[in-house]
N, CA, C and O of each residue as an XYZ file, in Angstrom:
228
protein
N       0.834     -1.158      0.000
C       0.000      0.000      0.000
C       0.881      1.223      0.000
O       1.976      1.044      0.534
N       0.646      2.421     -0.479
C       0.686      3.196     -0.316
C       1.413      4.237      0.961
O       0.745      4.130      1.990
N       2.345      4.988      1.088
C       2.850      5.520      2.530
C       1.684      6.670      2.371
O       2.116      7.615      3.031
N       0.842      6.917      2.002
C      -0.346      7.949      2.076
C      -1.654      7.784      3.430
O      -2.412      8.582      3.982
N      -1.336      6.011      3.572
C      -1.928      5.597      4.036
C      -1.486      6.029      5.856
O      -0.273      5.920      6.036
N      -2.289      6.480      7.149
C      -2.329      6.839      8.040
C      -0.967      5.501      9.266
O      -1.523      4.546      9.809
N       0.177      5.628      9.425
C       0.932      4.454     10.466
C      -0.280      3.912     11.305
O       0.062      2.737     11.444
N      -1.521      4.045     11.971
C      -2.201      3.466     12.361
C      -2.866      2.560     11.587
O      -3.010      1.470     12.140
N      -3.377      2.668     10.347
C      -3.755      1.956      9.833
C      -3.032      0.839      9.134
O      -3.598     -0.206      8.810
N      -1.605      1.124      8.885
C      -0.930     -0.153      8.451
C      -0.590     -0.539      9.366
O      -0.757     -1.758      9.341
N       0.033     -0.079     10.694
C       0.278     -0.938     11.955
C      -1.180     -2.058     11.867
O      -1.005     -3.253     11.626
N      -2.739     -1.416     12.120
C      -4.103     -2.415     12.666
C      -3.636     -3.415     11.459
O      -3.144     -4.481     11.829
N      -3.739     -3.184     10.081
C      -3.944     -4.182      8.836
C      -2.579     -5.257      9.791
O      -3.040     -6.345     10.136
N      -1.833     -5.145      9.992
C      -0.379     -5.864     10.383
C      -0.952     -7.006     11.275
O      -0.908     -8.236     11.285
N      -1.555     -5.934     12.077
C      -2.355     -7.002     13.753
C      -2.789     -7.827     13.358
O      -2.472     -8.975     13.671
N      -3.845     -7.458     12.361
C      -5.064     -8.541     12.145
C      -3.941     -9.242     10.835
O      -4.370     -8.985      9.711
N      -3.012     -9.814     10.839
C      -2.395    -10.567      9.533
C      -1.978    -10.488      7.934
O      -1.337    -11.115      7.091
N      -2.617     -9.534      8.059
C      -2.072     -9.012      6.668
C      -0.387     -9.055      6.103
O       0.394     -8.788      7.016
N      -0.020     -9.214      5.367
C       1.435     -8.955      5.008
C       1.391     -7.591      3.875
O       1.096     -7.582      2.680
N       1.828     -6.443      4.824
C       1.575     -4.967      4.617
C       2.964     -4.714      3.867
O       4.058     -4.859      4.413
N       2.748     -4.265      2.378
C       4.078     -3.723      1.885
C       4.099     -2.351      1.965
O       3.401     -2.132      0.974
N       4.384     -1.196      2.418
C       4.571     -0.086      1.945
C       5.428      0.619      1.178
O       6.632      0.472      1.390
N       4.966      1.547      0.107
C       5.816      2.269     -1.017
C       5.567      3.493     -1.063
O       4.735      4.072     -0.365
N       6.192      3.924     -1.799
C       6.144      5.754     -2.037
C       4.763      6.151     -2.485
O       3.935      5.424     -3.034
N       4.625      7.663     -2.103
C       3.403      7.867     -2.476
C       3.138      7.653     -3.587
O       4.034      7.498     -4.416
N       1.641      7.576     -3.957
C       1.205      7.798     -5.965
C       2.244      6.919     -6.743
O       2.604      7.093     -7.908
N       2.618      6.038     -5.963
C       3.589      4.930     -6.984
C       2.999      3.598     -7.540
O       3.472      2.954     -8.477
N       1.591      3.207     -6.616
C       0.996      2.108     -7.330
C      -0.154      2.407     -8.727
O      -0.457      3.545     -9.086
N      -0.525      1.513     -9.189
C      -1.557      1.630    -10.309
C      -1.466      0.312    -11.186
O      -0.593     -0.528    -11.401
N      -2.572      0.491    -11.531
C      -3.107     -1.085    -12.360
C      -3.208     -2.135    -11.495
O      -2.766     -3.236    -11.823
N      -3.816     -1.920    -10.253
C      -3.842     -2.710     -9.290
C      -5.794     -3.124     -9.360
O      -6.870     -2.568     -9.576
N      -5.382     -4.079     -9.109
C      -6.903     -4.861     -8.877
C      -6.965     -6.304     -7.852
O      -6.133     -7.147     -7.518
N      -8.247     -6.100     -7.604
C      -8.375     -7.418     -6.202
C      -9.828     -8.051     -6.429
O     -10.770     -7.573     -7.060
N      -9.720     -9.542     -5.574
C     -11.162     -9.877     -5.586
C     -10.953    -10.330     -4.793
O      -9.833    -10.334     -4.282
N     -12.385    -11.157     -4.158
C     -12.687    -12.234     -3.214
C     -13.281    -12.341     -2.971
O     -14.039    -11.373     -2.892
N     -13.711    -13.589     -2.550
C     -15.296    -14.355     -2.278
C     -15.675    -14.668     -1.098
O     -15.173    -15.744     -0.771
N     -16.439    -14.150     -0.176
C     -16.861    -14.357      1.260
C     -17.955    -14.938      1.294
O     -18.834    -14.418      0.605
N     -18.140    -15.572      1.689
C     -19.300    -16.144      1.914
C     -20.621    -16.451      0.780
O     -21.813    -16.147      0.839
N     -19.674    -17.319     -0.435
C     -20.488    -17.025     -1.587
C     -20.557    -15.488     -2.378
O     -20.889    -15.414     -3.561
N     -20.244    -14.435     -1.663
C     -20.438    -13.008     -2.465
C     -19.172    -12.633     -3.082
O     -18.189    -12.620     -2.341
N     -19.010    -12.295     -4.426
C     -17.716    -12.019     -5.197
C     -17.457    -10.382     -5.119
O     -18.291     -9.682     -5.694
N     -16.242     -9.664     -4.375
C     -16.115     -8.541     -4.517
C     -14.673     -8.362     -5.307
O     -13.615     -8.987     -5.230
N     -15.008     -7.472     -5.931
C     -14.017     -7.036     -6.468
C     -14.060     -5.391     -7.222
O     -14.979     -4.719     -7.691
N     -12.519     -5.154     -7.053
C     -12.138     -3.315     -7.402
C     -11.652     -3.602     -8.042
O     -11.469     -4.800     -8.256
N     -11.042     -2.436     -8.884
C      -9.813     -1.561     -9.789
C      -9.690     -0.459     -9.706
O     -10.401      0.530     -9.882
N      -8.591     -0.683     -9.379
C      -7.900      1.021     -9.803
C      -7.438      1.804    -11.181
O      -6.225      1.699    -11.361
N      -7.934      2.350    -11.909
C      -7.697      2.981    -12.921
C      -6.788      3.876    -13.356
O      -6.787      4.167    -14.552
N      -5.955      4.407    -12.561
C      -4.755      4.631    -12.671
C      -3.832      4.412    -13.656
O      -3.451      3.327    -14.095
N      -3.397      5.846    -14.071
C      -2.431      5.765    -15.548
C      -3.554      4.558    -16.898
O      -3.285      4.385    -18.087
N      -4.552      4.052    -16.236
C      -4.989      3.648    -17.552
C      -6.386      2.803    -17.395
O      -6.712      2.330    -16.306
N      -6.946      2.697    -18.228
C      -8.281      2.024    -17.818
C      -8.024      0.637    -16.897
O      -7.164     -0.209    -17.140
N      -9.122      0.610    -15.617
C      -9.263     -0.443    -14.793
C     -10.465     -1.061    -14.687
O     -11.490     -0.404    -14.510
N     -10.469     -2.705    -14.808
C     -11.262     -3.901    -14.655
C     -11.735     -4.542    -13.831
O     -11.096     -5.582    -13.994
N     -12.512     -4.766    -12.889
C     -12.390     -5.560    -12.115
C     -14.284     -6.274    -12.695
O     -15.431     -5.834    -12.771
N     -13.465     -7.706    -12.994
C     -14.440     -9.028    -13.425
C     -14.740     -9.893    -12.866
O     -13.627    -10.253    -12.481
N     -15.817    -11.015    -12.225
C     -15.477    -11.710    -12.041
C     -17.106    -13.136    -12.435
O     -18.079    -12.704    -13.053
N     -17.092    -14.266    -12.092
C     -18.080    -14.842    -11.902
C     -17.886    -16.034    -11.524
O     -18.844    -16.769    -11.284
């Protein structure tokens, strides 16, 4: 993620297990995610520097 992001909030993401990378500001893009909880499919994109997708079924 992002160093834009608040040290409290990547410290909590850390707690709860996450494996937290941090980078320079405004340095990510073309990033996209999904996942399925409980049967429900979520998914983003970020559009950044260029059109973003997020598909799934």
């Amino acid at each position: 993620m992002e160093n834009r992001f608040s040290q409290n909030t990547i410290k909590d993401l850390r707690r709860r297990g996450h494996n937290v990378t941090v980078e320079a500001d405004w340095s990510l893009g073309r990033m996209t995610a999904a996942s399925i909880n409980n049967k429900i499919l979520k998914a983003a994109a970020n559009p950044r520097f260029m059109q973003g997708y997020a598909i799934g079924r």
